[in-house]
C-alpha positions, 0 to 999 in steps of 0.5 A: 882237318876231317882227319883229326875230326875223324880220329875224334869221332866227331859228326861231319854235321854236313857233307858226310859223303864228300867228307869220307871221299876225301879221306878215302881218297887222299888223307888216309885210304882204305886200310890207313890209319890215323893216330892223334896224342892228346894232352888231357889233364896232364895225362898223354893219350893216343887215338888211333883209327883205322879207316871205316873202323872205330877209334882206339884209345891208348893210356900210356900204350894200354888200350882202354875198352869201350872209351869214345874219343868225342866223350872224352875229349870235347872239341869245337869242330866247324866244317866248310859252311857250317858257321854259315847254316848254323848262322842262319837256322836258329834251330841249329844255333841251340847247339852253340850253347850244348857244345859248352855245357858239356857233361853236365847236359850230356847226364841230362840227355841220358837220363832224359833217353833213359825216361823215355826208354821207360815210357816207351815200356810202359806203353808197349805193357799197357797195349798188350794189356789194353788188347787183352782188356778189349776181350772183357766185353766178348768173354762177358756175353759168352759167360751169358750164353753159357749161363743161359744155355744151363738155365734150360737144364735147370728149368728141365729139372735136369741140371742136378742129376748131371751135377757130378759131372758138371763138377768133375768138368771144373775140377779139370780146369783146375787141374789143367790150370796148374800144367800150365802154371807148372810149365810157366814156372819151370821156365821163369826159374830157368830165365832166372838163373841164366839172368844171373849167371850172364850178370856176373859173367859182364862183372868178371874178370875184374882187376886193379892196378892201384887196388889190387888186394881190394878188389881180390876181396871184392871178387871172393865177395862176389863169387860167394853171392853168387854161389849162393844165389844158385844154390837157392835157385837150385834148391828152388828147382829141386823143391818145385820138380819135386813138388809138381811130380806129387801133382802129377801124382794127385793128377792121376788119382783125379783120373781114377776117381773120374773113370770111376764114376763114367758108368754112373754118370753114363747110366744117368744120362742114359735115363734122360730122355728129354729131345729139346737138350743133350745131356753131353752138353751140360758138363761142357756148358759148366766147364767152358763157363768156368773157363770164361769166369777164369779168363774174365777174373784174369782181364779184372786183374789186368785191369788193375794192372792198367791203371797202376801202369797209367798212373806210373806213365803219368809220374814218368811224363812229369818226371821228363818234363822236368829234365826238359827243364833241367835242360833248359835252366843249364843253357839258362846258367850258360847263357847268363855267363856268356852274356856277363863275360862280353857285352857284343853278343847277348842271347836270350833262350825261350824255353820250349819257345820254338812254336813254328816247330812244333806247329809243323811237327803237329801238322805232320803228326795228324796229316789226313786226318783233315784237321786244318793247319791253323786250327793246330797252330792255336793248339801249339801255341795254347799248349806248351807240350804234348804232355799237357795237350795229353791230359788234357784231351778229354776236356772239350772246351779245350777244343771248342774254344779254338774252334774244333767241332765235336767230330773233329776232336774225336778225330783228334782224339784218336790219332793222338791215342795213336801216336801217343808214343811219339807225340808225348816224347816230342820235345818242344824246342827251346828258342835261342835269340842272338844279338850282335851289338844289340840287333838280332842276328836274323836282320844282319848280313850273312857275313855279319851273322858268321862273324858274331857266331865266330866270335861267340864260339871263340869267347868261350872256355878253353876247348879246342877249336878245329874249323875248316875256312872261318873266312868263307863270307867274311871281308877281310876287315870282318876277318882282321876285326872280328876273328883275327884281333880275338885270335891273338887275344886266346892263342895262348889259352885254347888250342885253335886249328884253321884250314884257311885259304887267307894269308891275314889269318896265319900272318896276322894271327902269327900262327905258331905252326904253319902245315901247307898242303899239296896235291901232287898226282892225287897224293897229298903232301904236307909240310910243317913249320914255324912262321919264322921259317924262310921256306914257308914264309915263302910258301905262303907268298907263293901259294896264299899270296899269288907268288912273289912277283904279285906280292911285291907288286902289291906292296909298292902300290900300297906304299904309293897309296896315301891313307 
């Protein structure tokens, strides 16, 4: 059975390290393979894994890149213990309803991944930009001192004999301005070019066995855009190569123009004789200011930038929580089908109803900040997320009516800002409750709880089913009456594979194919058949019953037994 939920690729869920030992150990070994053939809509499939290596999948012996076999092939797996921890962990039984949606919930999930990967983005460009913003205020007071370190020179009179040099220091930002831009383009053009070239390498080669003149046109196609494309990304090359050697060009005569007037302005800093000032400072007053108000009007910009990127960050906050209640409304429709198709088991699913989980996820989010844990349960139960809790921080009497103090909020306030990343991408679980004949499976007995989960599991839709010991906290009535019965009832609609150690269930539920296993000097062995077999009949008295001579005794009580 962790065989063919390996050849699946399907999680262990529990138990992981055990699990691998035992296929390790003696199902398929270091170096073995395990090959399944899977019947999917009428098409035969093969799986094949080599062990500690990702599984293949075969269409009529043609290996089919990059396919995961649990995609494509849903199956209900349940391991030793899982029905069990699953039947007492209500954040686990969530999972009862995902496994039967199926794609429908998994193209929500990548798109919900998607958003947050888009958020997360966001949030790292407004971080840079936040840290590039800060320096507004440290580039605001040097443009002051600088302003006021050239006030002396006007007040000295001073400033206009040295204003040709104080022009020919702004001329040189922009000038140097323009290398820096030159480098930057040079290279945005060549990231470019290799963006498209690595594109179209992933889309080729391409080819079709049911299409193969279309899609020979839609490669000519593609092979023309993309001649074309490099042929303007080439051109924009040569253009700006060119454009930027006749800058360098003006550069240099901007050199000879400043070497031309150095003995002028020489000579007019030489007939300055005022103590209190150095007339070298003044063009590097000038030029360093213009720097500062270039840096200043580049943070204004990154500023506006910022706030496009907040309101962008808004827009994907609400478009996520409207996927987490996309989320929910498909476990809504599935439930609603479940509860009509029976009447035993009735679910009900509280959307973002798991407020002790997000309570402790609060608590730990903002351990050490010395807020109490009652003061983060009003919160968890006053907000439905981390989202609205997000809009709403700067409104204190959100706080002060759960009784936050003003310093405590602004503690709050700052994890928060922290962690926003984190906590804003936190979805509040969705709270499901089961009822077996109409109790909550929380007050029902473990084997009561197992039993109502397995019939769940068995009610619904055509999927496979692999489950290791169903039995396990079952009696034998809750087996034969709740698992049996429905067995026999499915047995021709859905593929079921049991590990059991019980004989009801193969017996009982007339098995169509029996495998017994041995363990004989560390090799396991397997034999198959049908139960009409005489030698696995035999097998199962001997190995499920306790051997021939127990069951015959225990078949002559029963029959003295008057019930």
């Amino acid at each position: 059975l962790e065989a063919i939920r390996y050849a699946l690729e399907i999680d262990a869920r529990e138990d992981r390290e055990y699990k691998d030992e035992l296929l390790e150990r003696y199902a398929i070994g270091s170096g073995g393979k395990i090959i399944l053939e899977i019947l999917a809509s009428g098409q035969v499939y093969r799986i094949e894994r080599i062990m500690g290596e990702r599984p293949k999948v075969y269409r009529d012996d043609e290996y089919i890149p990059n396919l995961h076999p649990s995609s494509m092939f849903p199956v209900v797996y349940y391991g030793q213990n899982d029905i069990q921890l699953q039947s007492m962990d209500r954040e686990q039984q969530i999972e009862l309803i995902d496994q039967f949606i199926g794609d429908k919930l998994l193209t929500i999930q990548e798109q919900m991944r998607e958003k947050e990967d888009d958020i997360k983005d966001i949030l790292k460009s407004l971080g840079n930009l936040k840290g590039k913003i800060k320096k507004k205020e440290e580039y605001e007071a040097k443009k002051a001192s600088l302003k006021e370190k050239i006030a002396v020179f006007e007040k000295l009179q001073i400033a206009d004999k040295l204003q040709k040099e104080a022009d020919f220091k702004r001329d040189e930002v922009i000038f140097e301005r323009l290398a820096e831009f030159a480098k930057t383009s040079k290279d945005d053009i060549s990231t470019f070019k290799e963006k498209i070239e690595n594109g179209f390498s992933y889309i080729f080669p391409m080819s079709s066995k049911e299409n193969p003149d279309l899609f020979a046109e839609l490669e000519i196609q593609l092979l023309t855009l993309k001649d074309t494309w490099l042929k303007q990304v080439d051109e924009m090359e040569k253009v700006g190569t060119a454009t930027f050697a006749e800058l360098e060009i003006l550069k240099d005569k901007f050199i000879e123009a400043k070497d031309s007037v150095e003995e002028e302005i020489a000579r007019i800093k030489q007939e300055i004789n005022i103590p209190e000032v150095s007339p070298d400072d003044f063009g590097r007053f000038v030029k360093e200011l213009e720097q500062v108000q270039v840096a200043i009007s580049e943070i204004e910009k990154y500023g506006r930038m910022a706030m496009e990127l907040e309101n962008t960050k808004q827009r994907l906050y609400s478009e996520l929580q409207d996927l987490w209640h996309e989320q929910w409304s498909e476990r809504e429709l599935k439930k609603e089908e479940i509860n009509a198709s029976q009447t035993i088991i009735q679910l009900e699913i509280d959307y973002k109803g798991n407020k002790k989980s997000y309570a402790e996820f609060m608590k730990e989010m903002f351990r050490g900040t010395g807020l109490r844990g009652e003061k983060l349960d009003k919160l968890s139960s006053n907000f439905s997320d981390n989202i609205e809790l997000f809009n709403s921080l700067e409104n204190r009497n959100n706080f002060q009516v759960i009784g936050f103090t003003d310093n405590e909020w602004l503690k709050f306030k700052e994890r928060f800002f922290e962690q926003e990343e984190v906590l804003c991408l936190y979805r509040v679980p969705d709270l499901i409750e089961i009822r077996y004949d109409g109790k909550p499976i929380q007050k029902l007995s473990l084997g009561q709880r197992a039993s109502s989960l397995l019939l769940l599991l068995l009610s619904q839709e055509n999927t496979p089913v692999i489950m290791d010991q169903p039995e396990d906290d079952l009696d034998n009535q809750t087996v034969y009456e709740g698992l049996i019965k429905k067995v026999l009832k499915l047995k021709g609609e859905r593929q079921i594979i049991f590990a059991t150690h019980n004989p009801n269930i193969p017996v009982l539920g007339d098995c169509e194919q029996v495998i017994i296993f041995t363990n004989e000097d560390d090799k396991i062995l397997a034999e198959a058949g049908s139960m009409d077999r005489f030698h696995i009949q035999k097998k199962i008295v001997d190995i499920m019953e306790g051997g021939e001579e127990a069951f015959t005794k225990r078949k002559e009580i029963y029959y003295q037994w008057t019930l």
